[in-house]
N, C-alpha and C positions, 0 to 999 in steps of 0.2 A: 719588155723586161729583159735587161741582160744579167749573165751573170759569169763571174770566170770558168773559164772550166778547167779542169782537173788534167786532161790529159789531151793536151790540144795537140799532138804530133800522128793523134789517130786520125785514119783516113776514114770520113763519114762513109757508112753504107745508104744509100738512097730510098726512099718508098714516099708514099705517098701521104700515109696515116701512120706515126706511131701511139702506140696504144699503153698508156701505163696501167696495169692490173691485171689478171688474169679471173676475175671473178666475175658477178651475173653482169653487172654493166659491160666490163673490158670484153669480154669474150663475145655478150651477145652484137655488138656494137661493132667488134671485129669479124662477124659472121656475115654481118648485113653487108657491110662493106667491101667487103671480098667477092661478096657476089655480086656486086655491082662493078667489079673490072678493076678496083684497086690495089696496088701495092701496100699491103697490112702489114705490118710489124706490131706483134704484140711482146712485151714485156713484163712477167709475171714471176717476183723475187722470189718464191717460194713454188714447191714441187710439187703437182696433184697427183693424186690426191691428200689433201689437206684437211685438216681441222676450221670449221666456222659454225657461228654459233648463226641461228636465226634460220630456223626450219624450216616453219610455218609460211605454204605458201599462199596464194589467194585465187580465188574464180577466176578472178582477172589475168590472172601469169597464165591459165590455160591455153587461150588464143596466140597470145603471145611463144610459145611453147612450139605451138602447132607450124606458125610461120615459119619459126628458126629450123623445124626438121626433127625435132627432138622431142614429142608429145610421148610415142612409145615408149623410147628408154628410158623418160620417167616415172610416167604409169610403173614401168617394171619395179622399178627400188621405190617407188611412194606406198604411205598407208593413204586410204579414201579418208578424206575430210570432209563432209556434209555438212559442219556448221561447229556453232561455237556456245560455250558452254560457260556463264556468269556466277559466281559464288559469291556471296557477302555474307559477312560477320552480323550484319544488323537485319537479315529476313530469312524468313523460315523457311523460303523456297529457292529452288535453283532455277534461273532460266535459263532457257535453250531457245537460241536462234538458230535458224535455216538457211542456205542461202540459194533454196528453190521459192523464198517466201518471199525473193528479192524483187523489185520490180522487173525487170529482166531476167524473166525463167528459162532462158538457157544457160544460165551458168551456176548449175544447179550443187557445185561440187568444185574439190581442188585438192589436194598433196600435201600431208607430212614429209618430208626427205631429209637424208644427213647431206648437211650441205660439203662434206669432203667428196659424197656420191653424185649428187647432181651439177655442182661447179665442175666435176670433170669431166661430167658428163656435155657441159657446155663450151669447157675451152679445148675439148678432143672435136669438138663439131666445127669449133673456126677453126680447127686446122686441117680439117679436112675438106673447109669451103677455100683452103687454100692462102687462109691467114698465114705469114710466120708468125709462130708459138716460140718463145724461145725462156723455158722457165729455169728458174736460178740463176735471175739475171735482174739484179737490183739497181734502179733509176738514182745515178746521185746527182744528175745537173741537167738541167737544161739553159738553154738560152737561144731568145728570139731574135731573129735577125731584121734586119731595117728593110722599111719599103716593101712587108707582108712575103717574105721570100722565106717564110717557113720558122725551122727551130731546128737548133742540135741538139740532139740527147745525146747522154752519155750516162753507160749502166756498167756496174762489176758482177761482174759473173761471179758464179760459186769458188774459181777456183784465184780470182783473183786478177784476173784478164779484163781489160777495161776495151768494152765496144763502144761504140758510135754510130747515132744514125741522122742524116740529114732529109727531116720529114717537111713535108707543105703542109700538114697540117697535127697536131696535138691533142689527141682524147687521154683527160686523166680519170683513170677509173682506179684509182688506189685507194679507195674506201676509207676506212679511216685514219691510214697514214695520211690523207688530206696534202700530195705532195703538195700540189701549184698552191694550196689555197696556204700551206705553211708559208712559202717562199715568197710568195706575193704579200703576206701578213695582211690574208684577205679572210682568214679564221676566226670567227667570235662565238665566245659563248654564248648560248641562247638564254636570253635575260628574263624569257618565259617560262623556259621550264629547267629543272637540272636533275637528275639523279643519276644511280649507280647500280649495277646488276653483278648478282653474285648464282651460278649455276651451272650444275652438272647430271651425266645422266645417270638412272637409275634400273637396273633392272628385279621384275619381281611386280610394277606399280597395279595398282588396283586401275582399271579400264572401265570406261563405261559399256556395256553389251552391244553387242550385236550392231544394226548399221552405224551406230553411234559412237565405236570403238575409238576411231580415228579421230574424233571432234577435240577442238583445241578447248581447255580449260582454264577461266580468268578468274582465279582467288584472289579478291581485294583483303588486304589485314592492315593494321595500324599503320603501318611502317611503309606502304604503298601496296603492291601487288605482284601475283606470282602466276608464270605461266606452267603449263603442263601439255608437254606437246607427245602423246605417243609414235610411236617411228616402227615401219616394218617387223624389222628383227628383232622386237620384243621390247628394247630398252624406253623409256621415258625421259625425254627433255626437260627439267626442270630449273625453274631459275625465280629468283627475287628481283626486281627494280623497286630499289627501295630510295628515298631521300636521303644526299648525300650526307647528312649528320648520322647515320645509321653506322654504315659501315665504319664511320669512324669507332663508334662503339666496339669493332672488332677487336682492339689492341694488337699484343704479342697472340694472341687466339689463333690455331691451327684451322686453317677456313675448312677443310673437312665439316670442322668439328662447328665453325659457325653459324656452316650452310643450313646444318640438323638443328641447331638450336633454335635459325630463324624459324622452319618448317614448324617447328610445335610450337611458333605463336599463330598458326592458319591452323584449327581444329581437323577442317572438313580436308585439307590437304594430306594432315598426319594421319588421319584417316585412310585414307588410296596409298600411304607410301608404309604401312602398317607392316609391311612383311616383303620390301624393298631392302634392296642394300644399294648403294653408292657403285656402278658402274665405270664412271670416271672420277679422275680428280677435281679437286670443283676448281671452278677460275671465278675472278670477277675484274672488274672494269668501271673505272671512274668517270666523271664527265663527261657523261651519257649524250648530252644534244646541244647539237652547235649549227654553225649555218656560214657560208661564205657570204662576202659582199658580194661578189660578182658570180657570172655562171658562167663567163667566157668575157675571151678576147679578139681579136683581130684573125689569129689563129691557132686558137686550143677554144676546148669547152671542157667543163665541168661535170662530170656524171654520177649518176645515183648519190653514194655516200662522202665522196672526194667534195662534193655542193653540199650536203644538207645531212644531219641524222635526229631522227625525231621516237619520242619515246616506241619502244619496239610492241605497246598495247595491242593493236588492230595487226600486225605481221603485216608491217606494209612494207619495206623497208626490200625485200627481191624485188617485187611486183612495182616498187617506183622506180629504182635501180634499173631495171628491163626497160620502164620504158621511157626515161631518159635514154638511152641506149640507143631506140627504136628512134625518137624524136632527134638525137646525134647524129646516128647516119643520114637522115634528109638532111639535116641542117648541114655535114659536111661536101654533101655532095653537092646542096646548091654552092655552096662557097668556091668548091672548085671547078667546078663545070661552067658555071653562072657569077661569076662576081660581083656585076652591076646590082645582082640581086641578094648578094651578102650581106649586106644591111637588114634588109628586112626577116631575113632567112634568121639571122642570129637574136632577133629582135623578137621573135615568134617565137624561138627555141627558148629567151627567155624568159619569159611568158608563161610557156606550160612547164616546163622546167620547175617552176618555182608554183604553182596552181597546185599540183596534187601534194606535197607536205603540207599548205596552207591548209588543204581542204580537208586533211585529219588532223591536224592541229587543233584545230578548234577543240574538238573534241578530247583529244587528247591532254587537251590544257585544263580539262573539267571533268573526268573519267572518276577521278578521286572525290569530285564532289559530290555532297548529300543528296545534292536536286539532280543531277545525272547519274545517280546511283539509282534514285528511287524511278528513272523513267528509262533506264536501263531494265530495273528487275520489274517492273508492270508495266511494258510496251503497251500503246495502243496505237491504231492502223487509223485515227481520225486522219482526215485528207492525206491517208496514204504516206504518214510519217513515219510508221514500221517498214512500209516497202523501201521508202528511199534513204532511210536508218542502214538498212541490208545492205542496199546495193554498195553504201560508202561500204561498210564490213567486208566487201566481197571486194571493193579496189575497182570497180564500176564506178571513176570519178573521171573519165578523160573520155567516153564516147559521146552519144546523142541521146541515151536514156537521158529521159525526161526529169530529172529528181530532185533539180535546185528548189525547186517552189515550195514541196514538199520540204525542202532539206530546212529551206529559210522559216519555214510552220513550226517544226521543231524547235528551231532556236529560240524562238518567240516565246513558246509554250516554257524552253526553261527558263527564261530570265522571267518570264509572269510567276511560275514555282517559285526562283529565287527572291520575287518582292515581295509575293508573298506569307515567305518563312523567312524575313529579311535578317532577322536577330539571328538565326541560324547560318544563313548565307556570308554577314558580315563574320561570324567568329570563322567561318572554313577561307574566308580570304582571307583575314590574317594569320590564319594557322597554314595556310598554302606561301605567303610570302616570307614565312621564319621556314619553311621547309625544303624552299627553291634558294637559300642563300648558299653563295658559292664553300665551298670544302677547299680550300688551295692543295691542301695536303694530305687531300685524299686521290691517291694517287692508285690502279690496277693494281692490285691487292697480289704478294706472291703467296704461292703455296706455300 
């Protein structure tokens, strides 16, 4: 891909890796790298600490955590997450899953965090593994040179000073500015799924007790579903992912005032937020899940959200982000150390890359229905389908736990549910394919 650039009279500065983003992919990605003896250049347009939504992290980012150097400092700013917490409108009871119940009982727990705290917590760690960090410095061009001889970038600084870097290789980790996959008009909407989330935090929220304080809470209502994420210093995360004809319903409406109105269509949510008041302003965001055609080139790869964003249900969305990341840095090291074996190396990178959204996808694509509602709120452990139900929940989808077999019993058992409440099954699939139709102009919603 070539493209003009902007300011070609600048003299490139050299490295080895530039890195666009500064969040969990770009940084962790940049951390790895750096320790293995490269020249990093990371580029992150905006100043940490920063505002991002999507707290909730998983079992699985734990390990991951630990490698990068940084398990302490998050422990320090995280609330304890033990498990997660199910609400529906149509049963009288709440489940509560665990995720010591997982099949893999070491990963028995994981973190609430504000992601302005732990994102800088992570791009201050590649810069002390020796990344350049160079924030307030926005990506507006790149272009690939012939014969695999790398890429220019070119970024505007805060103050309006246009840099240059001449990299061997390109990690885009710009989340959902989506640079390369824009540019390359390698962007699609996800024709399986579509919504929109409106959410801000709270302080004052009703808590569940004692070790259970910290557990993430999933209130399904009409209009899709709502998460509840408690956080250290009191405040409560709350937000709607609703179907994009929703928000339309907003109009000229003060989203303050729309967020409160959703909330007392969820009972059991207006409940816990009874003696809450609105902490932030609220935001929302349109056009929730999309997917790139490619995951990489000759030389760049695609990381975490820059590739892929899938509905935020399960809090997968750090924990796949990381380990794209983790999976980047092998991938770029053999490209460069090893080129004979670049083929193959990017050819594996796309592979797993593209395995774990597929593999809550599923799920995710069926969350809102009857028959995975009803085997959501009364779990049973036949051939060990509650274990490996877990482990997916805990982001336990890319080791050697054993869970597929299990994972594929489950499936089985819903589509058997689904034929046989078929009349019920067929109204939720046309009521799901009038609900996934695109909104063109429903666009991020201002205050």
């Amino acid at each position: 891909m070539k493209t003009a650039l902007a300011a070609p009279d600048v003299t490139p500065i050299s490295c080895d890796v530039l890195v666009i983003g500064g969040g969990p992919a770009g940084s962790t990605a940049a951390t790895l790298l750096a320790e293995r003896g490269y020249q990093v250049t990371l580029l992150e347009k905006a100043h940490h600490p920063r505002f991002h939504i999507g707290e909730s992290l998983l079992p699985a980012n734990l390990p991951l955590l630990a490698k990068l150097g940084v398990a302490d400092a998050v422990k320090a700013i995280g609330m304890e997450k033990w498990g997660a917490e199910f609400v529906s409108p149509w049963h009288a009871h709440q489940q509560r899953f665990e995720f010591a119940d997982a099949w893999d009982k070491s990963m028995p727990m994981s973190y609430q965090v504000r992601r302005a705290e732990f994102d800088e917590i992570l791009i201050r760690n590649a810069a002390a593994k020796n990344a350049t960090v160079i924030e307030g410095c926005q990506v507006q061009d790149v272009a690939f040179l012939p014969d695999a001889q790398g890429a220019v970038v070119q970024a505007r600084h805060d103050d309006g000073q246009i840099g240059s870097w001449h990299a061997r290789f390109v990690l885009d980790a710009s989340g959902r500015d989506t640079f390369l996959g824009n540019r390359l008009k390698a962007k699609q909407r996800n024709k399986k799924h579509n919504s929109t989330a409106i959410y801000a935090h709270f302080s004052g929220a009703q808590r569940n007790p004692g070790k259970n304080e910290g557990d993430i809470s999933i209130f399904w209502f009409e209009h899709g579903w709502f998460w509840f994420i408690p956080l250290s210093d009191g405040t409560t995360s709350v937000g709607a992912v609703t179907w994009p004809y929703y928000l339309k319903t907003r109009g000229k409406k003060p989203l303050d005032a729309f967020l409160n109105e959703t909330i007392a269509l969820c009972a059991p949510l207006q409940e816990r937020l009874k003696f809450a008041r609105m902490a932030s302003a609220a935001e929302a965001t349109g056009n929730f899940a999309y997917a790139c055609d490619r995951t990489h080139g000759d030389n760049f790869l695609l990381l975490g959200d820059a590739f892929t964003f899938i509905d935020p249900v399960f809090s997968s969305g750090v924990m796949l982000a990381m380990q794209s990341a983790f999976m980047g840095a092998e991938t770029v090291d053999i490209c460069l150390r090893k080129p004979a074996q670049a083929a193959a190396a990017l050819k594996k990178f796309d592979h797993n890359v593209r395995f774990g959204p597929k593999a809550f996808s599923w799920f995710i694509y069926r969350v809102t229905n009857p028959t995975m509602r009803e085997m959501f709120m009364g779990p049973r452990n036949v051939f060990r389908v509650k274990e490996a139900l877990l482990s997916v929940l805990a982001g336990d989808v890319f080791g050697k736990t054993p869970i597929w077999g299990s994972v594929r019993i489950f499936k089985a058992i819903y589509y058997l549910g689904s034929l046989f409440n078929l009349r019920r099954t067929l109204y939720a699939a046309r009521m799901r394919k009038l609900n996934i139709r695109p909104a063109d102009d429903v666009t991020p919603a201002s205050r």
